[in-house]
KOLDRENMI-190219 format. One record per residue: x, y, z of N, C-alpha, C in turn; residue number from 1. Coordinates in steps of 0.001 Angstrom, whole numbers, plus 500000, padded with zeros to 6 digits. Example, Ala and Ser with C-alpha at 12.3 -4.5 7.8 and 13.67 -1.06 7.14 Angstrom:
{{513190,494310,507800},{512300,495500,507800},{513200,496700,507800},1};
{{512850,497750,507080},{513670,498940,507140},{512900,500030,507870},2};
//
This chain:
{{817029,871505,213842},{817164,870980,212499},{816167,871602,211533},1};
{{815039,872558,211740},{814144,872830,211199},{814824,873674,210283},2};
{{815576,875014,210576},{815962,875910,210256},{817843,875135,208777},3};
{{817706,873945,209174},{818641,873621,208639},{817880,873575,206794},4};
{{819830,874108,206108},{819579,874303,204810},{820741,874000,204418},5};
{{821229,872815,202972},{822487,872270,202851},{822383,873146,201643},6};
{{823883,873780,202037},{824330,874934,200646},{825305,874235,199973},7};
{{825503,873728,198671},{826423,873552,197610},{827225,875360,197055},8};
{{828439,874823,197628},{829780,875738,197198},{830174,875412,196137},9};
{{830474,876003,195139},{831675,875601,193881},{832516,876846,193808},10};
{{833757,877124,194669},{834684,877623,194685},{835892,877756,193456},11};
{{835476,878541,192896},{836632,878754,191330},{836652,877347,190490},12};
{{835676,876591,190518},{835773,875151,189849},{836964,874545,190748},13};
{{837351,874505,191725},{838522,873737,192198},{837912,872796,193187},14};
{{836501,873256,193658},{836397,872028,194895},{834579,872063,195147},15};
{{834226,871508,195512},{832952,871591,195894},{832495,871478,197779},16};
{{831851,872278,198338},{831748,871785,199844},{830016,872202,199642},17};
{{829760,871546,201228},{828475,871031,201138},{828331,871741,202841},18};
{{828008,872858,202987},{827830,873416,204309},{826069,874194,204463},19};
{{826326,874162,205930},{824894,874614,206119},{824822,876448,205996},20};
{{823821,876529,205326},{823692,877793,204454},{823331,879144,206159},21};
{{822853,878570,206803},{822799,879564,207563},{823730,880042,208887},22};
{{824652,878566,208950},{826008,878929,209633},{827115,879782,209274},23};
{{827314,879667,207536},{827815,880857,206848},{827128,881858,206840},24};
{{825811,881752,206752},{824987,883984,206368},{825513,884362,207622},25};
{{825517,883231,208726},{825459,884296,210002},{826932,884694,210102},26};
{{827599,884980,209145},{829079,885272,209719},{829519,886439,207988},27};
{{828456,886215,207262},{828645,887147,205705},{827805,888040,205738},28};
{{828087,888901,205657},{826979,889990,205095},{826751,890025,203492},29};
{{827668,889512,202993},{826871,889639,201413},{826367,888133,201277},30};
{{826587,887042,201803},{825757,886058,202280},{823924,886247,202512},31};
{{824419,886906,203697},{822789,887286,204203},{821852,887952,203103},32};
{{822464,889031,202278},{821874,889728,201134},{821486,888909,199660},33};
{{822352,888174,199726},{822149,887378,199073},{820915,886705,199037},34};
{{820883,885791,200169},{819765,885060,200459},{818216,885401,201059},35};
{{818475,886654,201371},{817470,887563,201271},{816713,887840,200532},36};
{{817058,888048,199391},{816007,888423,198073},{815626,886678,197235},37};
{{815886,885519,198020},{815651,884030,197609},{813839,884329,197699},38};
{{813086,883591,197269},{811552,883004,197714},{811132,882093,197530},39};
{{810516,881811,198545},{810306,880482,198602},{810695,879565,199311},40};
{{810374,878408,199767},{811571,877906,200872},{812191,876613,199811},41};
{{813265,876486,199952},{814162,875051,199618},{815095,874749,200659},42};
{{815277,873658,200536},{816385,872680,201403},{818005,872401,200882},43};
{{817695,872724,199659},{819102,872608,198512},{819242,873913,198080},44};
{{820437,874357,198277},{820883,875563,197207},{822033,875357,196740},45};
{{822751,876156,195748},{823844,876013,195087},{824416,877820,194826},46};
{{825631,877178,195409},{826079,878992,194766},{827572,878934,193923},47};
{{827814,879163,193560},{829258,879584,192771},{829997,880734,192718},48};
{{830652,880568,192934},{831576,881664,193050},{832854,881278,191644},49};
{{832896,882695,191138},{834385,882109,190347},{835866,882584,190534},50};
{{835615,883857,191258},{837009,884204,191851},{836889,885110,193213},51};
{{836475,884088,193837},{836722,883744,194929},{837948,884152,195622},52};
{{838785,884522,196101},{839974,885291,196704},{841075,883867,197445},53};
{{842093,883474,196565},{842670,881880,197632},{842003,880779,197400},54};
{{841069,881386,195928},{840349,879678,196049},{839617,878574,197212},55};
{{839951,877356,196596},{839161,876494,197450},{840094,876380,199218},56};
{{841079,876562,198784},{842044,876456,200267},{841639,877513,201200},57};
{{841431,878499,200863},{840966,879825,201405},{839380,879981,201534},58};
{{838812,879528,201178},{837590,879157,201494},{837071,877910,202651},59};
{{837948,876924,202867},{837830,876081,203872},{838786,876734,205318},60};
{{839342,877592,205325},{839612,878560,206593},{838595,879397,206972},61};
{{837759,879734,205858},{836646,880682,205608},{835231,879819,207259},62};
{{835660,878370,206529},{834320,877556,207199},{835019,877066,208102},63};
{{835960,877140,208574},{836785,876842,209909},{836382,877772,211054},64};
{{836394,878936,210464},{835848,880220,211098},{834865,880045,211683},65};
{{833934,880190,210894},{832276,879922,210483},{831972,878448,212036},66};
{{832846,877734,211704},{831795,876436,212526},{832792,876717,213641},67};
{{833752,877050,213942},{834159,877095,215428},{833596,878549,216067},68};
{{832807,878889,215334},{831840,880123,216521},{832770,881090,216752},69};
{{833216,881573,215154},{834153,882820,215303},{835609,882799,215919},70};
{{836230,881568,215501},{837327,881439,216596},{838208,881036,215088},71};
{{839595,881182,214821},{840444,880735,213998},{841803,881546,214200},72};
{{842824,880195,214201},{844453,881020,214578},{844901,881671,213504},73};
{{845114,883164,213765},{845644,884125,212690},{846850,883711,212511},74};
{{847933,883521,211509},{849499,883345,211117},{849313,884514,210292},75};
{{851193,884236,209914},{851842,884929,208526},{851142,883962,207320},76};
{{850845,882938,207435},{850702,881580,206464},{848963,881843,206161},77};
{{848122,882242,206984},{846930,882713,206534},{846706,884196,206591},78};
{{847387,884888,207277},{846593,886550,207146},{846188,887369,205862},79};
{{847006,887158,204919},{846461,887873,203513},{845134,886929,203221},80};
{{845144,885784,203092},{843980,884822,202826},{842388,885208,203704},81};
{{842839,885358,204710},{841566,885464,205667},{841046,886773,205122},82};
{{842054,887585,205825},{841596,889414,205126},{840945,889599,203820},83};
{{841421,889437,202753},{841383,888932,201498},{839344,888467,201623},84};
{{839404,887083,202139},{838303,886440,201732},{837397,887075,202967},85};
{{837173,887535,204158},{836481,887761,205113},{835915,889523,204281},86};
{{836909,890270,203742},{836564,891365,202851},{835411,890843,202146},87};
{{835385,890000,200872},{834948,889903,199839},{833206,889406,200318},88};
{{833606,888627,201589},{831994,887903,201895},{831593,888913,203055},89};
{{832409,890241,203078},{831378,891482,204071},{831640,890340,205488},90};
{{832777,889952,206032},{832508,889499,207359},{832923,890573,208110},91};
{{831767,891555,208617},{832415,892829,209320},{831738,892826,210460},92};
{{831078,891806,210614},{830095,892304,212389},{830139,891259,213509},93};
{{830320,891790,214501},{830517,891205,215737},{829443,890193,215738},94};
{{829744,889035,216178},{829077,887582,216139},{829680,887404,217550},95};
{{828335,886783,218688},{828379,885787,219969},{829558,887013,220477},96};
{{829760,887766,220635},{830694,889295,221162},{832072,888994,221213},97};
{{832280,888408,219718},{833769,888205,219242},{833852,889254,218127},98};
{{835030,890036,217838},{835611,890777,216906},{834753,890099,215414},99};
{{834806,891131,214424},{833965,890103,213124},{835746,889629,212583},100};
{{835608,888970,211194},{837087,888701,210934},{837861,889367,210553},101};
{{837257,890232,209655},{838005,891330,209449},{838096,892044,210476},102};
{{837802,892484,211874},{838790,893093,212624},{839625,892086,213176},103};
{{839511,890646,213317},{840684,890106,213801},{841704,889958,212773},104};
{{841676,889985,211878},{842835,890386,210804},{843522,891887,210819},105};
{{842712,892902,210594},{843213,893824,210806},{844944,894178,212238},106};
{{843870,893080,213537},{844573,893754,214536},{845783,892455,214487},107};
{{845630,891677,213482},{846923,890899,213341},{847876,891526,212524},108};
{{847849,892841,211759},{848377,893292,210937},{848858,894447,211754},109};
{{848762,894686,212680},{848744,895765,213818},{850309,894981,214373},110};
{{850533,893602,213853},{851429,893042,214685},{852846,892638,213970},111};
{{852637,892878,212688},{853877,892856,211458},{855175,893068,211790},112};
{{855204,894324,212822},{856429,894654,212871},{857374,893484,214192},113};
{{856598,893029,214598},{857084,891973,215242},{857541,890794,214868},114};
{{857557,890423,213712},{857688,888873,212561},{858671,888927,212752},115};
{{859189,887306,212242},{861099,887381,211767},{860801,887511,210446},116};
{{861793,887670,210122},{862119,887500,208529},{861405,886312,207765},117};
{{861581,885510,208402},{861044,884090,207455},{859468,884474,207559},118};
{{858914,884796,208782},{857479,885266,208919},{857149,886144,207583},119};
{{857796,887169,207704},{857318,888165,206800},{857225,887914,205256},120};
{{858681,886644,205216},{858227,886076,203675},{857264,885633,203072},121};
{{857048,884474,204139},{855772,883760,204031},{855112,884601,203998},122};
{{854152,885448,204626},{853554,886778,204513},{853377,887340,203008},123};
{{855053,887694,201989},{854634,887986,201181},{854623,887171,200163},124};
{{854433,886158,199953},{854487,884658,199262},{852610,884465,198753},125};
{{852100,884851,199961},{850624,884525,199939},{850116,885709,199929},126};
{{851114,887343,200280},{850350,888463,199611},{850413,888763,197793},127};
{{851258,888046,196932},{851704,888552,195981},{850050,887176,195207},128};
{{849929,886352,195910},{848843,885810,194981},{847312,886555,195558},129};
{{847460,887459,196101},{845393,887714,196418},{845827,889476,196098},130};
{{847190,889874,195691},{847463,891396,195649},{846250,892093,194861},131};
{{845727,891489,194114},{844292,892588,193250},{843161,892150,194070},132};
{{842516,891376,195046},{841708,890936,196346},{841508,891964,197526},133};
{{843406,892785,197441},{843405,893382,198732},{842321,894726,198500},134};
{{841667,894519,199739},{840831,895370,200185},{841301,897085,199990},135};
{{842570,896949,200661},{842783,898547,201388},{844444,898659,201048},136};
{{844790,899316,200073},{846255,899780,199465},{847337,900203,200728},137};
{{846481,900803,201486},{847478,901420,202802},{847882,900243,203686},138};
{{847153,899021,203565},{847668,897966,204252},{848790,897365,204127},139};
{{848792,896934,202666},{849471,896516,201770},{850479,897036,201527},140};
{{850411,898523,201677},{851965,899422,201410},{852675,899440,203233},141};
{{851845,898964,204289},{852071,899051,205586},{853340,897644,205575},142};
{{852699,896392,205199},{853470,895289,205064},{854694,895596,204580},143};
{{854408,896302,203334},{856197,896084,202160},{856926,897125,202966},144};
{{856550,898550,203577},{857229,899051,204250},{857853,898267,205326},145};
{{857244,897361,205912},{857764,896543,206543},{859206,895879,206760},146};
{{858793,895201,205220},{859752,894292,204364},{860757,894939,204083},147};
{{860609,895985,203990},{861853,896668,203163},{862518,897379,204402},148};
{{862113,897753,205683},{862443,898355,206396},{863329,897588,207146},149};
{{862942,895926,207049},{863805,894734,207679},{865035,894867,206704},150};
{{864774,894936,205375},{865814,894789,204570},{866869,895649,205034},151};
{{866184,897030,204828},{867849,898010,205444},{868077,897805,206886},152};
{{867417,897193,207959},{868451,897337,208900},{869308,895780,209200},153};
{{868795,895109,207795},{869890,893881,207728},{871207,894182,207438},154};
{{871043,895775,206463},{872280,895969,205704},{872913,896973,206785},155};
{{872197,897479,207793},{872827,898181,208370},{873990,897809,209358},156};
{{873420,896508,209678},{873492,895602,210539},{874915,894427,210212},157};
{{874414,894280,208841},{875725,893293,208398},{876612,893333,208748},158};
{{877415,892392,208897},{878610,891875,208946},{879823,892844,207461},159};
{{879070,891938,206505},{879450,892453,205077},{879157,893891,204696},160};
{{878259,894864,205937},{878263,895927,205203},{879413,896621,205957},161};
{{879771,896423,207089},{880647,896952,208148},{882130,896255,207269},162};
{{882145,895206,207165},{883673,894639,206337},{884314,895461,205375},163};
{{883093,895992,204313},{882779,896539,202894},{884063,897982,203553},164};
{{883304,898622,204036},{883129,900198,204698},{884681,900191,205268},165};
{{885143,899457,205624},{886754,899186,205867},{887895,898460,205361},166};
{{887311,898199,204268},{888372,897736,203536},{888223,898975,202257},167};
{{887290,899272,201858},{887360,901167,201534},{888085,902017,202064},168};
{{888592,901839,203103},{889264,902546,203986},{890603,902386,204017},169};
{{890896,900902,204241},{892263,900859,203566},{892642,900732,202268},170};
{{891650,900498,201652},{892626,900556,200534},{891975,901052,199329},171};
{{892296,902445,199925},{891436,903427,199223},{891751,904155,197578},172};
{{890949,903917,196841},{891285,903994,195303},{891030,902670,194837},173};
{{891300,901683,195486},{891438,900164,195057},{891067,899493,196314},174};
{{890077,898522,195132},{888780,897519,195854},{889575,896209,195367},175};
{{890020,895469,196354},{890628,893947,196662},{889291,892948,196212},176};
{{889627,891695,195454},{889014,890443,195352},{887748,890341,196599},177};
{{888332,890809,197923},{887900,890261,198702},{886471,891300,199034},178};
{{886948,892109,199063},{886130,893763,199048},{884806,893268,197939},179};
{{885884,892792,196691},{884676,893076,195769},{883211,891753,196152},180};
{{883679,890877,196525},{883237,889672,197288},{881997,889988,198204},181};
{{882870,890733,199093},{882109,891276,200254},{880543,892161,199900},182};
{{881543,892866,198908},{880275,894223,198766},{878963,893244,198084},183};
{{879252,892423,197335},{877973,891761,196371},{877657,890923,197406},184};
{{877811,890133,198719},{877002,889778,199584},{876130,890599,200334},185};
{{876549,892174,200854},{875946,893055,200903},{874278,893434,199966},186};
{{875138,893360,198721},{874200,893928,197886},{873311,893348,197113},187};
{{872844,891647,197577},{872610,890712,196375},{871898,890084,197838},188};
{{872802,889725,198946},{871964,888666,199701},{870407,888382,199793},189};
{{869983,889216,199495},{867966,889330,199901},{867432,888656,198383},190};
{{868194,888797,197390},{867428,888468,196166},{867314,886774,196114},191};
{{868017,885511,196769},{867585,884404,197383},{866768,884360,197885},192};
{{865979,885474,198947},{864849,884863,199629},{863854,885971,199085},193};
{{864179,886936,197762},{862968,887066,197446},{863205,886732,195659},194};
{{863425,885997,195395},{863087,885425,194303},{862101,884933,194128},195};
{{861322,884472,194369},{859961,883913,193950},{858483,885041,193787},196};
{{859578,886800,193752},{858710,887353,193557},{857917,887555,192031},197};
{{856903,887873,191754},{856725,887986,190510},{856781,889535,189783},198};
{{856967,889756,188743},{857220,891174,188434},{856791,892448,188828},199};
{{855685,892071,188985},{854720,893305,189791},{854804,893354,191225},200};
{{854824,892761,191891},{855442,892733,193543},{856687,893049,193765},201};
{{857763,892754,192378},{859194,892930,192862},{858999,894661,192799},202};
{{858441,894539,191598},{858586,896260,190795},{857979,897206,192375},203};
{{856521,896846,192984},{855867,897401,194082},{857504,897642,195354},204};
{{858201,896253,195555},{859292,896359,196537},{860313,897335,196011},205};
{{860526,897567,195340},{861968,898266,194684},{861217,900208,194802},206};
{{860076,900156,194403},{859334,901177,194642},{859422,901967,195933},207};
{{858870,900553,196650},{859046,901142,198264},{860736,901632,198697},208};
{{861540,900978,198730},{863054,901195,198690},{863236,902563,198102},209};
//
C-alpha cells in the first residue's frame, strides 16, 4: 500500500474513474513519461485527457486490461478500440511475459480474414468512429480489403448473380421484369448492411472496390 497513488481520469468530459496511478504506468509508456518528470511526492493526481480515442467506454477496456495483469478478450466489437487506445497510451512492452496490447491486437488483426460477415461489420461500425486514431493506414486498408473482398465473392457466389447471367442468355437484347429484379438484388444487396456508413468510410470502401 505504500507505493499506492489514486489517479483521477477525466476522459473527454464523459466520465470520471478513480484508478491506481501505478497499475496503469505499468502497462503505458506515455503514462510512465508522464509521471516521470512529476516532483515531489502526492497521493492525489488528476489527469485529463480530451480526445482520448473511444472515449470513456474505451478507456474502461483500457483498465480491464491494466487490472487483470495483461489479460483481455480481443472481438470484432473491441479491436479498433483497444488498438486505437493501447497506440495512443504507448502500450508496447511486454508486461509479467505477456504480449504488450498492441501486439495482442495486432495478431488479432492477423485473423480478419476468418470473420463472418456480421463480424466484419461490427468491425467496421467501430472502425469508422476512431478512423483519424488509427495508428497505421496499411492496417486499415488490410480490413476494407477485407470487406470488400467478402463483398465480391458474395456476388460471385450469388444466387442472383448466377440467375442475372442466364436470363441474359435467354433473352438476349431484352431484360424481363424479373431479370431487371434480379440484377438490382445483385447490385444493391450490401448497401442495407452498409448503410450506416458515413461519407468518408463509404467514399474509402468504393475506393478500395
Amino acid at each position: 500500500m505504500q507505493n499506492f497513488c489514486l489517479l483521477q481520469v477525466d476522459v473527454n468530459g464523459q466520465e470520471i474513474f478513480l484508478v491506481d496511478k501505478t497499475i496503469l504506468a505499468s502497462f503505458s509508456g506515455r503514462l510512465r513519461k508522464l509521471f516521470s518528470k512529476l516532483t515531489g511526492k502526492t497521493r492525489r493526481l488528476k489527469l485529463i485527457f480530451d480526445k482520448f480515442p473511444g472515449g470513456a467506454e474505451c478507456f474502461e477496456l483500457i483498465l480491464k486490461f491494466c487490472y487483470n495483469g495483461g489479460r483481455i478478450k480481443i472481438t470484432p466489437f473491441n479491436m479498433f478500440q483497444l488498438h486505437c487506445a493501447a497506440n495512443y497510451l504507448e502500450m508496447n512492452q511486454e508486461m509479467q511475459g505477456r504480449p504488450s496490447l498492441v501486439e495482442q491486437t495486432i495478431s488479432f488483426f492477423e485473423k480478419i480474414h476468418y470473420m463472418t460477415w456480421s463480424e466484419l461489420i461490427i468491425g467496421l461500425k467501430n472502425c469508422q468512429e476512431l478512423i483519424f486514431f488509427m495508428p497505421s493506414s496499411s492496417l486499415l486498408q488490410e480490413f476494407l480489403d477485407c470487406v470488400v473482398g467478402r463483398l465480391e465473392l458474395h456476388y460471385i457466389s450469388s444466387p442472383c448473380a448466377s440467375s442475372t447471367d442466364n436470363s441474359s442468355m435467354q433473352f438476349s437484347g431484352d431484360i424481363s421484369t424479373e431479370s431487371r429484379g434480379i440484377y438490382t438484388c445483385q447490385a444493391t444487396w450490401w448497401f442495407a448492411d452498409l448503410g450506416f456508413l458515413k461519407l468518408n468510410m463509404f467514399k474509402m470502401i468504393i475506393d478500395t472496390i
